[in-house]
C-alpha positions in Angstrom: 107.7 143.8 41.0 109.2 145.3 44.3 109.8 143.2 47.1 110.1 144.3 50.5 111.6 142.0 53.5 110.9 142.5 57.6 112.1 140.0 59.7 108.7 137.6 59.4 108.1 137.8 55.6 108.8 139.5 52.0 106.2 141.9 50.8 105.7 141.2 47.0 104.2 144.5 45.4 102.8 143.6 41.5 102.1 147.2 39.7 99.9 146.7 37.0 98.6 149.5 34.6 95.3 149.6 32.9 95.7 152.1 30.2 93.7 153.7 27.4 90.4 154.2 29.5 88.0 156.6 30.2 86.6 157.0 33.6 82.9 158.9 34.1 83.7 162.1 36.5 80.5 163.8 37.4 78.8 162.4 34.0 81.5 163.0 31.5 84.2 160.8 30.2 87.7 161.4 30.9 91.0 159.4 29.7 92.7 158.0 32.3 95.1 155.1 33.3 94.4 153.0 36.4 97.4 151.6 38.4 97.0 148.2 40.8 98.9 147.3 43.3 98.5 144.0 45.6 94.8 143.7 44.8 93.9 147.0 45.2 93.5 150.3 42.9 96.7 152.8 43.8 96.2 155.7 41.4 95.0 157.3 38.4 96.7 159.1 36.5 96.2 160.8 32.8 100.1 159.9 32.5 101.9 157.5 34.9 105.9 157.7 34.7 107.3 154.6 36.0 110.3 152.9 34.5 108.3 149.4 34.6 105.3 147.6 35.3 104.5 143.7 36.0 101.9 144.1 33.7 99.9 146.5 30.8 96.2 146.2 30.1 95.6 148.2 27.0 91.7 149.0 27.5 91.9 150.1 24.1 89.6 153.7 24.5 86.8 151.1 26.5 85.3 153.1 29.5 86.1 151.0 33.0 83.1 151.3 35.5 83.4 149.4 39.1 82.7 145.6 38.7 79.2 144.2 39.3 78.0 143.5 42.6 75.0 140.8 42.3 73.6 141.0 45.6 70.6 138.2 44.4 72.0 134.7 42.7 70.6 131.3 43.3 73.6 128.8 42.0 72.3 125.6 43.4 75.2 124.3 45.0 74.8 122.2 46.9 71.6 120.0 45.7 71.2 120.9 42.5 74.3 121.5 40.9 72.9 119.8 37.8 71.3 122.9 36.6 74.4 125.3 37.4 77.1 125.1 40.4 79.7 127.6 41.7 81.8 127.5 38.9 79.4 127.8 36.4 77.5 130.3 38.0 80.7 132.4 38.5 81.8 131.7 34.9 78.5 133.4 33.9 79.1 136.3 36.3 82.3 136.8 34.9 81.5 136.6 31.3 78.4 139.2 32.2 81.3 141.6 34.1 80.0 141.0 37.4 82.8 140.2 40.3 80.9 140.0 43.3 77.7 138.0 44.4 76.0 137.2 47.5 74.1 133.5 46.6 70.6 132.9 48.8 70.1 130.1 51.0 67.1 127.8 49.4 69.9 124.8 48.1 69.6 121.4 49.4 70.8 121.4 52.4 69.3 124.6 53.3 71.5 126.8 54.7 70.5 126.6 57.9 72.7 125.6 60.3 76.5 125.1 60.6 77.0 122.0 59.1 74.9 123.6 55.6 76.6 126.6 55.9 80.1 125.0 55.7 79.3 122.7 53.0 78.5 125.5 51.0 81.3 127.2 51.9 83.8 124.8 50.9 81.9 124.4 47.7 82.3 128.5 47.0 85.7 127.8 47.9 86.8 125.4 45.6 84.8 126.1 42.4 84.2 130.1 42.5 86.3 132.7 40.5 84.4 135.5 41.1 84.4 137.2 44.8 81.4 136.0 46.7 79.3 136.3 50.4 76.8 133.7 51.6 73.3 134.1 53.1 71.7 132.1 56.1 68.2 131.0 55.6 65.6 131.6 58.1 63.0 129.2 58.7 62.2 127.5 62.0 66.0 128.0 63.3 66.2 131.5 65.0 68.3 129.7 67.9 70.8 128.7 64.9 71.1 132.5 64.0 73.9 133.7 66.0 76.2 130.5 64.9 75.6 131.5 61.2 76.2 135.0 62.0 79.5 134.0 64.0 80.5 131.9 61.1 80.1 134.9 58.6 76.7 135.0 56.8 76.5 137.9 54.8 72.8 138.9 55.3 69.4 136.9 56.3 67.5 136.2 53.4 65.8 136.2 51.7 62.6 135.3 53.6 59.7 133.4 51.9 56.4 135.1 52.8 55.4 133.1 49.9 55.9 129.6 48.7 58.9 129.8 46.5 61.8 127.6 45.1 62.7 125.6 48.1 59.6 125.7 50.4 61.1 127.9 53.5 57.4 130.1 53.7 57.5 131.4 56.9 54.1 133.4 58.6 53.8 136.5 60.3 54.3 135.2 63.8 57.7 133.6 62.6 58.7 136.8 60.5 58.3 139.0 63.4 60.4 136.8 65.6 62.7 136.8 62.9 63.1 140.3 62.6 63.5 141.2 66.3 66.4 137.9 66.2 68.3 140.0 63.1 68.3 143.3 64.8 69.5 142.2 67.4 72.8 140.8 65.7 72.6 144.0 63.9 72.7 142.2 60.7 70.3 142.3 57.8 67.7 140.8 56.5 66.4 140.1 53.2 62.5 139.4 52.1 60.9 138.2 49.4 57.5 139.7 49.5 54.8 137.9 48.2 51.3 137.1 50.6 50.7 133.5 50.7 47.1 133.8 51.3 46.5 135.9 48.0 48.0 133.0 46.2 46.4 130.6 48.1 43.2 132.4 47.1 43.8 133.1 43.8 45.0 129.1 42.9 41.1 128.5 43.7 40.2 131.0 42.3 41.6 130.5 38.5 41.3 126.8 38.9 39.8 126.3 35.5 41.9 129.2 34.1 44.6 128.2 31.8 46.1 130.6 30.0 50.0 131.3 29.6 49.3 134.2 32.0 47.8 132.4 34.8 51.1 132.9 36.9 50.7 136.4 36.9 47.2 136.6 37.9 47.9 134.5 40.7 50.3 136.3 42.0 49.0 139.5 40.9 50.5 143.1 42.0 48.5 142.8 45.5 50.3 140.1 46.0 53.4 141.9 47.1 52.0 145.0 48.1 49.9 143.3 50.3 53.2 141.5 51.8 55.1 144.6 51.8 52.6 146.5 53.9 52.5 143.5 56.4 56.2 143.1 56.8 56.7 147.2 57.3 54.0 147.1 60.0 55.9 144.5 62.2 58.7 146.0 61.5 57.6 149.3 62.8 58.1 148.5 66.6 61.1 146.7 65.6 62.4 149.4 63.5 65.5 146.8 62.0 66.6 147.9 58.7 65.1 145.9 55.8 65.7 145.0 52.3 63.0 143.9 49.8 64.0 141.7 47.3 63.0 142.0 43.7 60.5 144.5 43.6 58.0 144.7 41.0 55.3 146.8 41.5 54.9 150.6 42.1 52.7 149.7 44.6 54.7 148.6 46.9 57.5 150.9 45.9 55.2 153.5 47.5 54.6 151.8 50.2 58.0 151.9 51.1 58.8 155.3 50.3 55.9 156.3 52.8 57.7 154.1 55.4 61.1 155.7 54.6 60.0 159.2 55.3 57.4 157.8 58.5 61.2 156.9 60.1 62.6 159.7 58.5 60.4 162.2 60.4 60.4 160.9 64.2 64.2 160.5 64.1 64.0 164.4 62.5 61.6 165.2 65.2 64.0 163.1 68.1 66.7 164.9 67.2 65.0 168.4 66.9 63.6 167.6 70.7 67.3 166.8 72.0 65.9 163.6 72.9 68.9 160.8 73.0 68.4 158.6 70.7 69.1 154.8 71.7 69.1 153.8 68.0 69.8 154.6 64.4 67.5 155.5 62.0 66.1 152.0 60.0 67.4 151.8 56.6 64.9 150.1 53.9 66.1 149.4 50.7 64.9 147.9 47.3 66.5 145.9 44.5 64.5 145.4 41.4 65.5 142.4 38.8 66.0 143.3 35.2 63.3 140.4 33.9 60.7 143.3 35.7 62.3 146.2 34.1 62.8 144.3 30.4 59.9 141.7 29.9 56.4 141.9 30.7 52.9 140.0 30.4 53.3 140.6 26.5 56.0 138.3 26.5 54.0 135.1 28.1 52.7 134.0 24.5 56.5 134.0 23.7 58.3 132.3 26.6 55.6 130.3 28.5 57.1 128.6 31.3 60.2 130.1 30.5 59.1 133.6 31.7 58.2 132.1 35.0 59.8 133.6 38.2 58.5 135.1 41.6 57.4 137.6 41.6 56.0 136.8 38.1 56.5 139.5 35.1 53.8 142.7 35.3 51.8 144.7 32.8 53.9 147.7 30.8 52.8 150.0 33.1 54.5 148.4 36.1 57.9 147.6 34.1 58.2 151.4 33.2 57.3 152.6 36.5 59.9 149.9 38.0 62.3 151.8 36.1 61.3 155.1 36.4 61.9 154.2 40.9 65.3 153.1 39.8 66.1 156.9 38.3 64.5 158.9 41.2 66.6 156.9 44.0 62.9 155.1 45.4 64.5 151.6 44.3 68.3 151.1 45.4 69.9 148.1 43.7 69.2 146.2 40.8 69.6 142.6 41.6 69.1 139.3 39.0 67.7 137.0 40.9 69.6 134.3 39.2 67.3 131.0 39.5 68.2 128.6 36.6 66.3 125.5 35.8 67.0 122.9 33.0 65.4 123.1 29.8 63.7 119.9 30.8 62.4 120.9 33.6 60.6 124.2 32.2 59.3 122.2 29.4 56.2 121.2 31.1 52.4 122.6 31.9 52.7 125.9 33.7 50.8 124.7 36.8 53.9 122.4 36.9 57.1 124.3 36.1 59.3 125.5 38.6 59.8 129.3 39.3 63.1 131.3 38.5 64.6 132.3 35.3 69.0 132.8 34.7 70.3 136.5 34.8 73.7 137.3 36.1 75.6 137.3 32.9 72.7 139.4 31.2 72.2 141.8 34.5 74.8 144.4 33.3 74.8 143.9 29.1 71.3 144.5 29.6 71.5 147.5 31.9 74.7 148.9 30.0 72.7 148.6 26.7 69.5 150.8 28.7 72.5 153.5 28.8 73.1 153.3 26.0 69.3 154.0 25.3 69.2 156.5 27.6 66.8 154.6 30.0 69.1 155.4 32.6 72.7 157.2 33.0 75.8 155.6 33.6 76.8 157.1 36.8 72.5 155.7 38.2 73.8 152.6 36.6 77.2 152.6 38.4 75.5 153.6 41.6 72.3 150.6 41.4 74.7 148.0 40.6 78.3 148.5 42.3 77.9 151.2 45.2 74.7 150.9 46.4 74.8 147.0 47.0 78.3 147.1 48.2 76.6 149.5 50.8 73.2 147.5 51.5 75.4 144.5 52.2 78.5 146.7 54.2 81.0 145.0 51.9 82.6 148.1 51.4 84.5 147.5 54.3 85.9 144.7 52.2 87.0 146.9 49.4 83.9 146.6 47.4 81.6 149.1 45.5 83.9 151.9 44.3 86.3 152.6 41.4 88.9 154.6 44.0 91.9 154.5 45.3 92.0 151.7 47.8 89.7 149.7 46.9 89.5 146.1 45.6 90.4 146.3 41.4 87.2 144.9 40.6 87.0 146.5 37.1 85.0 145.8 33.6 85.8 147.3 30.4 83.5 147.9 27.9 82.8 149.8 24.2 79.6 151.2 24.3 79.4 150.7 20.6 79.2 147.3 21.1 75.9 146.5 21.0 74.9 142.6 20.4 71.9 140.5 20.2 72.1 138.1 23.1 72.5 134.6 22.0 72.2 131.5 24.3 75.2 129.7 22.6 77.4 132.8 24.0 76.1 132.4 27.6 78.1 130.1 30.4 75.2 129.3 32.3 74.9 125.9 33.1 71.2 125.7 32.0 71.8 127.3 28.7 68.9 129.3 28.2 67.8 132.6 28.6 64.6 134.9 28.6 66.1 137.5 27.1 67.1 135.7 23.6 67.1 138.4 20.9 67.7 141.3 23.3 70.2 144.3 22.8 73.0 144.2 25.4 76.8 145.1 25.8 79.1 143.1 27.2 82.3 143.7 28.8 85.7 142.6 26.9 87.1 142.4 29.8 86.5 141.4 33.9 89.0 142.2 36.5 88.8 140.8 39.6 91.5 142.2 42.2 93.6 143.0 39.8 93.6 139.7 38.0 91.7 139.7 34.7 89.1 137.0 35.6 87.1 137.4 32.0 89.2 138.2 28.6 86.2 139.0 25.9 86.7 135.2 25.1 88.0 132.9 27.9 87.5 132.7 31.5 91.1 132.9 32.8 91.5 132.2 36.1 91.0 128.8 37.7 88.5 127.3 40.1 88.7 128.4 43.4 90.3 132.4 42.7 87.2 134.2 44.1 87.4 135.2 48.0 84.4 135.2 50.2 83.4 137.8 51.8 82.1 137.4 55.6 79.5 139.4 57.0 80.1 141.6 60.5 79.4 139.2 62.2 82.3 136.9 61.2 84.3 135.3 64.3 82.4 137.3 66.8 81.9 135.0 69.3 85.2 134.5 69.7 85.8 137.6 70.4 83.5 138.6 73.1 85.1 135.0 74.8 88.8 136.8 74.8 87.3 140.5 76.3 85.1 138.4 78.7 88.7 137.2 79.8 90.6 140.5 79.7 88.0 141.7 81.7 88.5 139.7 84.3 92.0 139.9 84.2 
C-alpha cells in the first residue's frame, strides 16, 4: 500500500497482482500477470518486480477475459422482488462472471418518472454487488424524458411494440414521437420488436389451438420482422441511432443490415459531395439472447411454459442463423434478457403463464462452453459480450468493456477444461430454475469487480451495496447548462 498526502486528503494506492494467467492476444494465449491499482488495471507484465503487493491472486494457468457486461436483465426490484431483487440478481451475475448490467424499466413502479427512478436507485444502491446502469421506460411520459435523462438513465428502453411483461405497448404514433424525443437528448433507445397486430391476429386465429408451441406461432418470425421494418422506417427521417433488443430471427437481421448500409451509403455519398454534414451517421445495433442461440421449438415438449419468453424460441434454422449473425459482426451483443418468474407462477396453462425465462448467470458459461465447441472464438466472444456493449451503452467512458490498462479491473477467470452440466441447485437466482438444466457450460472460479474479487468459485464475497452505478451522458446536465447560462451572462 502507498499513501500519498496533499494538503486536502491521503491518496491510498492498493497494488494487487493477478498472476498465473493467460491473456488472448490476436487469438492466442499468452502468460501474463495483471497488476491493479485503485480500481483500475495498471499493467501487465510476463514478470512484475516489485518488492510487495497488498494482495496476490494466483489465477492458477486460468485464462482472464474482460468481465461481462449484461446490457438486458429484468431483476424486479421494485414490485416484484419476490421472484429475484438486486441482490439476488447480482449474486447470480456474479456467480455467472458478469460485473456489469443495465436492468430495464417494466418493475412496479415503472420507471417512469423521477420519483420511480429514484426508488430504484436506492434499491441498486443498497443491495447490488455487481456494477450496474438503469434504464427509463417510455410510455406516455416523453415530457418526463429529459428529468430521467438529467438524473442519469443509461438508455430508453426497451420499448414494447408488443404486449410484454409489464404492459408499456406503445403504437407507431407514440414510437415515432419517442424516437424524435431520444435524439434529441442524444441518448439511446432500446426496442423490443414484436407487431402487436400480428399477435393480435394470430390469438384469433389459433383460438382452439393448443399445443405446447402455440406461443411461437403466435408470435411467429413475422412478428418481429414485421416490427423491425416499421420501427427502421420512422426512424429513417429521424435517423437516431437504434438498438434492437433480442433478436431472433434472420429476417429481421437482414432487415437491419440493409438499413445499416442504406445510412452507410448517403453519409459515403455526403461526404464524397463535400456537403457538411449536420449529423453523424445512425448507429443500429443488435443483441441476441442465448435461449435463441441454444433452445429451440424442439425443446417445447420438454419445458412447456418454462420455455416461454418474448420473442418466443424459433425453429433450428433460425437458432443457427442467429448464431451464424453473431460471427459475421450482423448481430452486436449478446444480451440475457434476464426475466425470472416463480416456479409457481410458470406452472400453469400456457395461455396463462407469464413470459420471460432467467439467464445472467448462464449468459457467459453458456457462451464460454460454445468456445469451447468452436461455435464461436474467444476474442467474437470477448468482443459480443464486454466491448461491444460497453460501446452500445458509452460506458466505456466509465472504465468499462476492455481488459487494458486504465480501465475498470472487471476480470473473470476461468479453466476452459471445466466443463459442467448446469444444475439449478448451483444457480443464485432467486426463482431457482432454469431452461437450460442439463446444458454444457463453464463457469468462472473467479469474478473481479474493480479489483475486488466479487465471486470466489464458491461464495459471493463482497457485501450488499459494493456495485457502483453507472449514469448515462446525460447525468446532471441540467445543471450544468443552468451554471453556463450564468457565466454567460456574466
Amino acid at each position: 500500500m502507498k499513501c500519498f498526502i496533499n494538503k486536502y486528503c491521503y491518496l491510498i494506492i492498493m497494488d494487487i497482482l493477478i498472476k498465473n494467467v493467460r491473456i488472448s492476444e490476436n487469438g492466442v494465449l499468452k502468460p501474463i500477470e495483471i497488476l491493479i491499482q485503485n480500481e483500475k488495471i495498471a499493467g501487465f507484465s510476463k514478470q512484475f518486480r516489485l518488492s510487495e503487493y497488498d494482495k496476490i491472486i494466483n489465477g492458477k494457468n486460468s485464462i482472464a477475459i474482460p468481465g461481462g457486461i449484461d446490457m438486458h436483465v429484468h431483476f424486479r426490484d421494485p414490485g416484484s422482488n419476490y421472484k429475484e431483487n438486486w441482490y439476488t440478481g447480482s449474486r447470480a451475475a456474479a456467480a455467472g462472471g458478469i460485473t456489469t448490467v443495465a436492468d430495464h424499466p417494466n418493475t412496479n413502479p415503472a420507471t417512469l418518472d423521477k420519483k420511480s427512478f429514484e426508488i430504484k436507485q436506492k434499491l441498486a444502491k443498497k443491495r447490488s454487488v455487481v456494477d450496474y446502469g438503469i434504464n427509463s421506460g417510455v410510455y406516455e411520459n416523453i415530457e418526463k424524458f429529459d428529468e430521467l435523462w438529467d438524473l442519469g438513465a443509461l438508455a430508453f428502453g426497451e420499448i414494447f411494440m408488443g404486449l410484454s411483461t409489464g404492459g408499456m405497448c406503445v403504437d407507431n404514433k407514440e414510437l415515432g414521437e419517442s424516437l424524435e424525443a431520444i435524439k434529441k437528448l442524444n441518448a439511446l433507445p432500446l426496442i423490443h420488436a414484436e407487431d402487436e397486430g400480428i399477435r393480435l391476429k394470430n390469438l384469433d386465429l389459433f383460438e382452439n389451438y393448443n399445443e405446447p408451441d402455440i406461443h411461437s406461432r403466435v408470435r411467429p418470425n413475422e412478428c418481429e420482422e414485421k416490427a423491425v421494418f416499421d420501427c427502421l422506417e420512422i426512424n429513417r427521417k429521424i435517423k437516431g441511432n437504434l438498438h434492437f433488443c433480442h433478436m431472433s430471427t434472420p429476417e429481421a437481421v437482414k432487415l437491419i443490415e440493409k438499413e445499416r448500409n442504406y445510412f452507410k451509403k448517403i453519409f459515403e455519398n455526403k461526404k464524397q459531395n463535400g456537403l457538411k454534414e449536420d449529423e453523424n451517421e445512425p448507429k443500429i445495433t443488435a443483441e441476441v439472447a442465448p435461449h435463441h442461440l441454444f433452445l429451440t421449438i424442439n425443446d417445447w415438449p420438454r419445458l412447456n411454459t418454462f420455455a416461454k419468453m418474448n420473442p418466443p424460441i424459433r425453429d433450428e434454422y433460425s437458432a443457427n442463423e442467429m448464431m451464424k449473425a453473431l460471427n459475421e459482426g450482423k448481430v452486436n451483443a449478446v444480451a440475457s434478457d434476464h426475466a425470472p418468474h416463480t416456479i409457481d407462477e410458470k406452472s400453469v396453462p400456457m395461455r396463462s403463464a407469464p413470459s420471460g425465462v432467467p439467464g445472467v448467470e448462464t449468459l457467459m458459461p453458456l457462451m464460454l462452453a460454445a468456445v469451447k465447441s468452436n461455435k464461436i472464438t474467444l476474442n467474437r466472444l470477448i468482443e459480443v459480450t464486454s466491448r461491444n456493449p460497453a460501446r452500445i451503452l458509452n460506458i466505456e467512458r466509465h472504465g468499462k468493456g476492455l481488459l487494458k490498462e486504465g480501465y475498470d479491473a472487471d476480470i473473470i477467470l476461468f479453466d476452459p477444461k471445466c466443463v459442467k452440466k448446469i444444475k439449478v441447485e448451483d444457480l443464485h437466482s432467486k426463482c431457482n430454475w432454469t431452461p437450460y438444466e442439463g446444458m454444457d457450460a463453464i463457469f468462472p472460479n473467479t469474478t473481479i469487480v474493480r479489483g475486488e474479487i466479487v465471486w470466489d468459485g464458491e461464495n459471493i464475497t463482497k457485501k450488499k451495496g459494493y456495485g457502483k452505478f453507472l449514469p448515462g451522458e446525460g447525468k446532471g446536465i441540467k445543471e450544468k447548462k443552468e451554471r453556463e447560462e450564468i457565466s454567460n451572462k456574466r
